[in-house]
C-alpha positions, -999 to +999 in steps of 0.1 A: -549-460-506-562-427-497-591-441-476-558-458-455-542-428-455-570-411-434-573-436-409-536-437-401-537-399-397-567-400-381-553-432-356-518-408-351-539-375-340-560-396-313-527-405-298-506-373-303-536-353-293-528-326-318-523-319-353-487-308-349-475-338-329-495-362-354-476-344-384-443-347-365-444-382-362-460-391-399-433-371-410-458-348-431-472-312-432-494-303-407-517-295-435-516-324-450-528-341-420-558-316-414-563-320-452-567-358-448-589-359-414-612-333-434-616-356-457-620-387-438-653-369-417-668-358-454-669-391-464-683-406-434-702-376-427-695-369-392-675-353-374-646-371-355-627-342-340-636-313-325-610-286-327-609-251-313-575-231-308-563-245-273-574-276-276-588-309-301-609-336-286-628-369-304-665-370-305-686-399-296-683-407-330-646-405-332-633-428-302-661-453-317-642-450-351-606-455-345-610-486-329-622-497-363-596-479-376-571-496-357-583-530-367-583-521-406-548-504-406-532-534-379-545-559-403-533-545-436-499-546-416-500-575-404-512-593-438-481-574-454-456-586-429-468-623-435-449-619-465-422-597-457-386-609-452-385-585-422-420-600-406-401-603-373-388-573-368-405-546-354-410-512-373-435-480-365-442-462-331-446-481-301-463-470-272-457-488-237-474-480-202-458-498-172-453-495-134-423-470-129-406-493-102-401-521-133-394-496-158-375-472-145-350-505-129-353-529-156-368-521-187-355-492-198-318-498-188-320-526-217-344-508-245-311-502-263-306-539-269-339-536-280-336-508-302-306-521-316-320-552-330-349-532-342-340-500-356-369-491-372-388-489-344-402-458-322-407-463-285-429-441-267-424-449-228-448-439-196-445-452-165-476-448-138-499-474-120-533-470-129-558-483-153-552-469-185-577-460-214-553-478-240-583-464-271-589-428-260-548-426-249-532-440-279-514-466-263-502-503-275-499-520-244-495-518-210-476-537-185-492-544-150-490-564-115-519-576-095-556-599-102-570-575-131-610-569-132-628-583-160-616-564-190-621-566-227-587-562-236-565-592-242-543-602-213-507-622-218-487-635-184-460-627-186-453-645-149-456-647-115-439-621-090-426-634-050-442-609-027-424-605+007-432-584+038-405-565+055-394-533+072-367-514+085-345-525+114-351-490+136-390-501+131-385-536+143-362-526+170-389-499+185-422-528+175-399-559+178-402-584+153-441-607+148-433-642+149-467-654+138-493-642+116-518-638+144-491-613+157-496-587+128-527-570+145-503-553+166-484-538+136-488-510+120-489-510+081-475-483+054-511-484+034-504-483-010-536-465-017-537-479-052-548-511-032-569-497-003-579-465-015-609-460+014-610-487+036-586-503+064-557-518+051-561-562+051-533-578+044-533-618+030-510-643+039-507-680+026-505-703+060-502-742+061-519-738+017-549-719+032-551-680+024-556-657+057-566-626+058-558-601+083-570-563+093-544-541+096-535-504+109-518-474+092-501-443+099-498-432+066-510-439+034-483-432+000-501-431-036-467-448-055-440-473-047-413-448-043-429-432-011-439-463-003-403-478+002-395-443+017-418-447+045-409-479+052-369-469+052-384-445+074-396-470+102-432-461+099-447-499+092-443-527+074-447-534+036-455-561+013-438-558-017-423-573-053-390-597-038-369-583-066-380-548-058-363-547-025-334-570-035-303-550-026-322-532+000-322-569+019-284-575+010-281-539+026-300-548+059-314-513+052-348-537+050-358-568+068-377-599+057-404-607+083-426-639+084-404-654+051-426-689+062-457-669+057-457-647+027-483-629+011-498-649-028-478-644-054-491-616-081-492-621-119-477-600-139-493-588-174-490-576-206-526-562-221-534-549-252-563-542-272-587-568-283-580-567-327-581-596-351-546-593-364-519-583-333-489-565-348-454-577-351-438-549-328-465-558-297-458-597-304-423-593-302-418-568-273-440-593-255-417-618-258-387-595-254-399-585-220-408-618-204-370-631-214-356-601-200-379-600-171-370-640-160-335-633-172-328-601-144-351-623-118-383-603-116-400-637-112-374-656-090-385-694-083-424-687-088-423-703-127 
């Protein structure tokens, strides 16, 4: 029991980043902790942590470990919840990346109905866009839109997302409105960074089942979706984005759908996790939580 002991400690410091925050959460003396790390590294005899006063960061050998770590504890759960009245419910910490746009709108709004039915869970919420180090970060799972590069983690659709162009009516009334997709060269573009962080914007479009692709100009170039929208409620370019994103910006007329017979390919939309043999109940089941509640509030409109 001791040599389980460790590991969670051990598992809970890598994502707290620090003794204090690790004994916080295990509800336990932050000597204790230290006391148990200690004697995790003497009996594998290396060290796993390196601490000074400011600051504690893993060795080599450390983010090698937890990830066994991870699998031993996750499967000693996941054995004990195969025969566990409460097997599908979700208990322990919970740690979620997704985009802020979705999480900010829809997810978190309803995580009381989530908490509710699961009380004995801890959520642990961050929103950004980027690639995540779910190992070295301490986080469960991540939410995210777009193809994904070939990655070791596990990846679960969740669905498929609309993507519409469209801009504001003071941009269309200065550029006037393209009728064709041939007439986008002479538009200018908001560029999303995250997508064309160097080069010239190109934007793809779905014409007669054949995907085109076409070059496109900028003005500016936004590193999130929030300045993103801005510049585009600005009248600085057009924007492909999420449909449901820009929803009751359309019903507003504050944004415009442009070529609506020529949109851009749909995007998937993911749930990734680590690669382990035995997948928790509380990453299972939010899984499924989030796909119900993101068809349910339309995220995924008539794409599935």
């Amino acid at each position: 029991m001791d040599r389980i002991r460790q590991m969670q400690a051990f598992i809970q410091v890598m994502k707290s980043g620090n003794f204090t925050r690790a004994a916080e959460a295990l509800r336990l003396p932050r000597s204790t902790v230290s006391t148990l790390i200690q004697e995790l590294e003497d009996r594998l005899g290396v060290q796993l942590l390196r601490r000074s006063t400011r600051r504690m960061t893993p060795t080599f050998e450390g983010t090698q470990f937890v990830k066994t770590a991870r699998e031993i504890v996750d499967a000693i759960e996941a054995s004990e919840q195969m025969f566990h009245p409460t097997s599908q419910q979700m208990t322990g910490r919970l740690r979620i990346d997704m985009p802020s746009r979705i999480g900010r709108r829809i997810i978190i709004p309803a995580l009381p109905s989530l908490i509710t039915m699961h009380p004995d869970v801890e959520l642990e919420v961050s929103m950004t866009d980027r690639m995540v180090d779910l190992v070295s970060e301490g986080i469960d799972c991540v939410i995210r839109v777009g193809e994904l590069s070939d990655s070791d983690l596990i990846c679960r659709k969740l669905g498929e997302i609309d993507i519409i162009t469209c801009a504001s009516p003071t941009y269309l009334a200065r550029m006037g409105t393209p009728a064709t997709p041939e007439a986008l060269g002479a538009h200018q573009v908001v560029n999303y960074t995250s997508r064309f962080p160097t080069a010239m914007p190109a934007w793809e479009y779905v014409a007669h089942g054949k995907l085109e692709v076409v070059p496109m100009t900028s003005v500016i170039s936004v590193n999130n979706v929030e300045g993103y929208l801005a510049a585009a409620l600005a009248g600085m370019g057009l924007i492909q984005i999420p449909a449901f994103d820009v929803r009751d910006l359309l019903d507003s007329a504050e944004l415009v759908e442009v070529l609506p017979q020529f949109r851009a390919p749909s995007m998937p939309l993911t749930l990734l996790y680590a690669r382990r043999r035995n997948v928790p109940a509380r990453i299972r089941i939010f899984q499924h939580w989030v796909s119900d509640l993101l068809r349910k509030e339309g995220v995924f409109d008539g794409s599935e």
